[in-house]
N, C-alpha and C positions, 0 to 999 in steps of 0.2 A: 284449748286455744283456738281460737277464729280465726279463720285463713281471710287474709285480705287480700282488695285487686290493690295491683300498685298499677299507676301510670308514671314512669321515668319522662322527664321535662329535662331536654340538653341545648344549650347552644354550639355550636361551633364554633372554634376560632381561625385567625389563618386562610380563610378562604378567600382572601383580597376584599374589596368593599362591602362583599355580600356577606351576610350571617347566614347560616341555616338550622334554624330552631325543630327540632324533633322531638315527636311523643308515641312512647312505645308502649302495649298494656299487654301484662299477662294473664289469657284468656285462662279462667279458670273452668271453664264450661267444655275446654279442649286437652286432651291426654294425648301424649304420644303413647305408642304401646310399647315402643322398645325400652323406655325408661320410665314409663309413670308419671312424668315432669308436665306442667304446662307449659304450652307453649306460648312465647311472644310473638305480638305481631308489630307491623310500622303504624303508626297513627297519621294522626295529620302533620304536614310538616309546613314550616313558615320560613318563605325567603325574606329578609328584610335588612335595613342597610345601618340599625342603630342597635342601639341596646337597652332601649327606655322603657320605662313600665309602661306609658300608654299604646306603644306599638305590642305588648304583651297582652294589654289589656283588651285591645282589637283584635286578637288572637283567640284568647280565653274565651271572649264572650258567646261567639255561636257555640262553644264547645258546654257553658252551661245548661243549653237546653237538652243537646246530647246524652249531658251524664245527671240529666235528670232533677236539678237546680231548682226549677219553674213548676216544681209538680210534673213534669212528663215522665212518665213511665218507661224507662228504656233496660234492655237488659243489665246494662254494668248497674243500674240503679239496685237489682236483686240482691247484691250483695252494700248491706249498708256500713261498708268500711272500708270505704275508698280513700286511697293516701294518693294524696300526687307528689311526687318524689323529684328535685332537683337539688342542684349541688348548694346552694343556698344563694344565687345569684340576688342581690336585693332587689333587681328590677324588676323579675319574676318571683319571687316571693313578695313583693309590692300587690302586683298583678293579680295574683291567686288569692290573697286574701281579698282584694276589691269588688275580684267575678267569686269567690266561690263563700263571701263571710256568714251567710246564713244557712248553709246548706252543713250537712255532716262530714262531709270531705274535710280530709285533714289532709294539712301541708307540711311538708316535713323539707 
């Protein structure tokens, strides 16, 4: 079995007008020693005041040359079994499929 990276993709609720959209990845390239586990880290995080796919989709996009989309070579690209992982929100599952539909990253 092939270890994959996941990146988790969350919104927030509840936080008055503002949303705050988070992306967490765990580093597979990092071990803690007392448990063997990788560790997660915070990713980028998006303030914003809706819930619609095009505000996702201005979000997602610088993030496709990051994880390697465009041809750039970056390290999560080393690993080619990238899931981006959200609760199945449609806006963001809009979104992901629009910035990530030719690349190998899978959305779940």
């Amino acid at each position: 079995m092939t270890l994959r990276s996941v990146i988790g993709i969350d919104r927030t609720f509840n936080l008055g007008p503002c949303f705050v959209t988070t992306l967490v990845y765990k580093n597979k390239s990092v071990v803690r020693k007392t448990n063997n586990e990788h560790l997660i880290f915070l990713g980028p995080v998006m303030f914003h005041f809706d819930g619609k796919t095009d505000s996702y989709t201005a979000f997602f996009s610088p993030l496709s040359t990051v994880l390697g989309v465009h041809g750039v070579h970056t390290e999560l690209m080393d690993d080619s079994h990238i899931i981006l992982e959200s609760d199945e929100e449609k806006a963001i599952v809009n979104a992901i499929r629009t910035i990530f539909h030719t690349s190998g990253i899978k959305a779940l």
